[in-house]
Biotite code that builds the C-alpha atoms (Angstrom):
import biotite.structure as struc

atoms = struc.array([
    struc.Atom([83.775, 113.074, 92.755], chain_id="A", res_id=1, res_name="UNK", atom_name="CA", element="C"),
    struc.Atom([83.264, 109.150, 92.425], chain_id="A", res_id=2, res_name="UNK", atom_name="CA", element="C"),
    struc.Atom([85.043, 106.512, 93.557], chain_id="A", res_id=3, res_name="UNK", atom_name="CA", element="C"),
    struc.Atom([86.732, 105.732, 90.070], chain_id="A", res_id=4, res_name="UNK", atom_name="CA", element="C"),
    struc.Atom([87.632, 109.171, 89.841], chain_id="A", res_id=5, res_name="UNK", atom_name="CA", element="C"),
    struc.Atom([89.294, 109.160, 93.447], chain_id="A", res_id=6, res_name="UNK", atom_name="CA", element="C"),
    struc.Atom([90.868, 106.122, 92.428], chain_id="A", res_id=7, res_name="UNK", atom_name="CA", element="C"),
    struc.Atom([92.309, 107.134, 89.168], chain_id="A", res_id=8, res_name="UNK", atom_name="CA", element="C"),
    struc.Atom([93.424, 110.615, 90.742], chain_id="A", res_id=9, res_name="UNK", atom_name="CA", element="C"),
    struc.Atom([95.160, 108.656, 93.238], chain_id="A", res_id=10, res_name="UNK", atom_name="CA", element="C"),
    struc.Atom([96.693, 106.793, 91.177], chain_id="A", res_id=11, res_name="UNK", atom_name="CA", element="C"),
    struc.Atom([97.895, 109.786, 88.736], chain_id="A", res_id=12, res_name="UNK", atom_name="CA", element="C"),
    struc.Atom([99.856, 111.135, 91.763], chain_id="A", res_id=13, res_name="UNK", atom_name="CA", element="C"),
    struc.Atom([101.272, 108.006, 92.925], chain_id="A", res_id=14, res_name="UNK", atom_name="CA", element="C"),
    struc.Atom([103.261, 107.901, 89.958], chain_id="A", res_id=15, res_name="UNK", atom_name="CA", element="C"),
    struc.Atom([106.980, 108.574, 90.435], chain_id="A", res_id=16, res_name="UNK", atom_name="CA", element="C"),
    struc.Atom([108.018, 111.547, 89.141], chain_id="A", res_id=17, res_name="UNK", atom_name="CA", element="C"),
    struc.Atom([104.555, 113.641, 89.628], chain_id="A", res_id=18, res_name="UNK", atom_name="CA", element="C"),
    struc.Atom([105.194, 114.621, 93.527], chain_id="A", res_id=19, res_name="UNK", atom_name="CA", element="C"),
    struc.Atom([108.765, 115.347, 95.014], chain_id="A", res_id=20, res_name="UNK", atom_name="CA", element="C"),
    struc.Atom([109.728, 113.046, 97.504], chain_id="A", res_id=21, res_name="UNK", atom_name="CA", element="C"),
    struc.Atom([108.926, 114.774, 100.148], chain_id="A", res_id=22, res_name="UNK", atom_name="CA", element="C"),
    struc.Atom([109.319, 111.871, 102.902], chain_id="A", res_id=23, res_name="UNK", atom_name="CA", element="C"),
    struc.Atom([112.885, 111.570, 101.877], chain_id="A", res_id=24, res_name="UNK", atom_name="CA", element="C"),
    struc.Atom([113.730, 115.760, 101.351], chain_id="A", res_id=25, res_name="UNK", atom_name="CA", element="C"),
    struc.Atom([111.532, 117.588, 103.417], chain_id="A", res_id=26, res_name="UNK", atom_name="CA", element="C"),
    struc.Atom([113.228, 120.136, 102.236], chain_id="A", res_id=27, res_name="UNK", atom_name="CA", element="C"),
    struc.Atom([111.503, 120.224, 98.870], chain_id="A", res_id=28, res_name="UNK", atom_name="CA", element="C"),
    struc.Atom([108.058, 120.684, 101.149], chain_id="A", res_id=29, res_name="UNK", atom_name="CA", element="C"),
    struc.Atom([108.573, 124.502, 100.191], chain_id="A", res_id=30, res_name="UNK", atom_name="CA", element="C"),
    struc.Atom([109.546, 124.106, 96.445], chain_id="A", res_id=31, res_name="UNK", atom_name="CA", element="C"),
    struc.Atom([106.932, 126.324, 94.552], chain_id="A", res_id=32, res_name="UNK", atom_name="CA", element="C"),
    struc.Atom([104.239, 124.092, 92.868], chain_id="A", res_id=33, res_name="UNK", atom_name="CA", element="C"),
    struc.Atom([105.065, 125.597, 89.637], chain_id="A", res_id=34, res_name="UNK", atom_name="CA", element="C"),
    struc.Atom([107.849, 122.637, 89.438], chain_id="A", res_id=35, res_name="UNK", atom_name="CA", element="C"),
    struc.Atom([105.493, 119.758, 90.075], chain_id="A", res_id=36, res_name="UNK", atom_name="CA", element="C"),
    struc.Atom([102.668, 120.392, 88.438], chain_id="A", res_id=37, res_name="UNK", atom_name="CA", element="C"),
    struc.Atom([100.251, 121.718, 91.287], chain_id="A", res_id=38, res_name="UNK", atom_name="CA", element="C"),
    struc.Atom([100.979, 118.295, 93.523], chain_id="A", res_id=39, res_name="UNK", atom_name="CA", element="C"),
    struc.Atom([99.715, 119.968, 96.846], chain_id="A", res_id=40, res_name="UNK", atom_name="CA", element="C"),
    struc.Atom([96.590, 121.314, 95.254], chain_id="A", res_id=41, res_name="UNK", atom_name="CA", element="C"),
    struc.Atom([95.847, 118.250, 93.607], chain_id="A", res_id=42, res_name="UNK", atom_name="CA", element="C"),
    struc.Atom([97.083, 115.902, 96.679], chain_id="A", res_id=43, res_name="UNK", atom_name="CA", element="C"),
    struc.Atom([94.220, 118.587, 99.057], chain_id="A", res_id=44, res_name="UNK", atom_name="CA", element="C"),
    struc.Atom([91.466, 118.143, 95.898], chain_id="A", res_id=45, res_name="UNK", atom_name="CA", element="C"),
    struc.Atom([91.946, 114.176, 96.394], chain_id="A", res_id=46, res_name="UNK", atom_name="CA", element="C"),
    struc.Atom([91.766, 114.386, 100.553], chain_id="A", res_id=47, res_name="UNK", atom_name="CA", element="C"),
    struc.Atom([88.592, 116.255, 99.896], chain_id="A", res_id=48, res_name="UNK", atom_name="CA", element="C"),
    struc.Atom([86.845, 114.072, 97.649], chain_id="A", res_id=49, res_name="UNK", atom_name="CA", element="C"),
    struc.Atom([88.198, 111.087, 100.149], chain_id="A", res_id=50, res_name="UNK", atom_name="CA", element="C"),
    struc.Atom([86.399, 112.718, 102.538], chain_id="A", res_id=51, res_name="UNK", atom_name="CA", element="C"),
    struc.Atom([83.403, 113.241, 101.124], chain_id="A", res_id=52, res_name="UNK", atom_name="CA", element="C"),
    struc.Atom([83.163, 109.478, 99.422], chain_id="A", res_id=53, res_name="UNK", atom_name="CA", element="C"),
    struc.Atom([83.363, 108.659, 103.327], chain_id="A", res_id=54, res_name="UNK", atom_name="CA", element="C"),
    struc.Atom([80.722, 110.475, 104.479], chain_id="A", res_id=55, res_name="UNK", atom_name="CA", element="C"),
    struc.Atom([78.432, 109.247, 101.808], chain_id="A", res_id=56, res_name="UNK", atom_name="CA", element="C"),
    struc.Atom([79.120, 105.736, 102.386], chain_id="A", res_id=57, res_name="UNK", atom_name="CA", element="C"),
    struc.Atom([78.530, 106.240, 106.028], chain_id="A", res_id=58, res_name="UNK", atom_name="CA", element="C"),
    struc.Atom([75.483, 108.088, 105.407], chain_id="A", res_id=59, res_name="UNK", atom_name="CA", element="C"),
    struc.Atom([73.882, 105.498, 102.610], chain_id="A", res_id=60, res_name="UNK", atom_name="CA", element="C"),
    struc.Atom([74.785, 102.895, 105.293], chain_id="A", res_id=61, res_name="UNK", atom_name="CA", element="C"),
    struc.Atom([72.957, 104.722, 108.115], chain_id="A", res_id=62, res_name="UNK", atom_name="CA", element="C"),
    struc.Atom([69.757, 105.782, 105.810], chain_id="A", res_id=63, res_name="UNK", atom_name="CA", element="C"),
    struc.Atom([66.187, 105.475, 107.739], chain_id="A", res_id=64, res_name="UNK", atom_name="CA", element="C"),
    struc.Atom([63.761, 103.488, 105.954], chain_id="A", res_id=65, res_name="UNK", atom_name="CA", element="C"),
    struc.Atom([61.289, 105.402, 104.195], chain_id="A", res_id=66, res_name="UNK", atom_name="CA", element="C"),
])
């Protein structure tokens, strides 16, 4: 996933409405994703690809000269 894509997925579930608030209700930590439109599978999909954009920045700034 690129950055822009990271970005723009972050963005998507920053906006209010798309993820309950689970900070304020933990409660709603076990409502079924069916409610909110997959937000824990999509929130996991965007740690991944976070992940990964690290790891190739770290490696492209690490490369051996050929």
């Amino acid at each position: 996933m690129s950055l822009a894509a990271v970005v723009t997925e972050m963005s998507a579930l920053g906006e209010i409405g798309v993820s309950p608030p689970v900070d304020w209700l933990p409660l709603l930590k076990w409502t079924p994703e069916r409610f909110w439109s997959h937000w824990r599978t999509r929130a996991a999909r965007l740690r991944q690809a976070e992940a990964q954009q690290e790891i190739d920045t770290v490696l492209s700034d690490h490369e051996m000269p050929s």
